[in-house]
N, C-alpha and C positions, 0 to 999 in steps of 0.2 A: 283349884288353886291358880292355875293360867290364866282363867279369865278373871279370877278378882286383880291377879296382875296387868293383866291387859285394862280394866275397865277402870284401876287405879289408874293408871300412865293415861289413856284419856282425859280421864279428869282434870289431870293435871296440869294434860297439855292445855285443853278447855281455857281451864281459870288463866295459864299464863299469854293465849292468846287473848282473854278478854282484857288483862291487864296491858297487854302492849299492843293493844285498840284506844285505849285511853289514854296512854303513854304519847300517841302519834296524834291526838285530839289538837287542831291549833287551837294556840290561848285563846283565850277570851277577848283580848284586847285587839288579835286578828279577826276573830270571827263577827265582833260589833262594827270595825271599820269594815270589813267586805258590805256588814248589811244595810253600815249607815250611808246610803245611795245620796243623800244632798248633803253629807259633810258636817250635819250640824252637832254633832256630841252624842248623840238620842237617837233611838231606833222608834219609830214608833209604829204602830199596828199595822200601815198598809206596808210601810220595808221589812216588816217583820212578815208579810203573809207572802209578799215577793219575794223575801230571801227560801221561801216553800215551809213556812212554819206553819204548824195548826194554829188558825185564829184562836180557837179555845183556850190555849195555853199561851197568849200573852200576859193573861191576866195573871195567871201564876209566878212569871218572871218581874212583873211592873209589882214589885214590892210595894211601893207608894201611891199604886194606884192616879198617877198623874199621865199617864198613856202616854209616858215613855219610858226608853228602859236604858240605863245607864252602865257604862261599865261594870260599875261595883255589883248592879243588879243581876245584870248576866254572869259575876263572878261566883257570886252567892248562891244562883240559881245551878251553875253546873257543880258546885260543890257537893249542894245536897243530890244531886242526881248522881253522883260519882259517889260520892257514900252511900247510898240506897242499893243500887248495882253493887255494891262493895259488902253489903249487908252488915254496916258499921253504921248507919243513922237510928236512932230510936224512931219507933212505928208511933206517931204523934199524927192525931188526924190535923188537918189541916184548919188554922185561923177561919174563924167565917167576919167577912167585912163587912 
């Protein structure tokens, strides 16, 4: 009984530590100006691998596929990533382009 107590309150603590990880996440709107290094609106693939992102997952953020990624882009993108960790997104394979 103690330990299903104990390894409840873990868990618990767990989930509200992950939620207030996310909670302290800067916006969006900060994290695009930190990356957009010349100022122009658009982050594009080399400020994106500068700012220490995997190349591989530009593609996934650049909704539109025009190799850049725009506010709304990186909005949409941490959304569904914060609903997935949240285990609130339906499991939908992903579009193929």
């Amino acid at each position: 009984m103690c330990r299903k107590l104990i390894a409840a309150a873990f868990a618990t603590l767990t989930t509200l530590a992950a939620g207030s990880a996310l909670a302290q996440m800067p916006s969006p709107e900060k994290i695009h100006k930190a990356w957009d290094k010349n100022a122009d609106g658009v982050v594009d693939k080399a400020e994106w691998v500068v700012a220490g992102r995997k190349e591989e997952r530009f593609a996934l953020v650049d909704a539109d596929s025009d190799g850049k990624v725009t506010v709304d882009e990186l909005k949409t993108a941490m959304s569904k990533m914060r609903a997935r960790r949240q285990g609130d997104a339906p499991q939908t394979p992903p579009a193929d382009h």
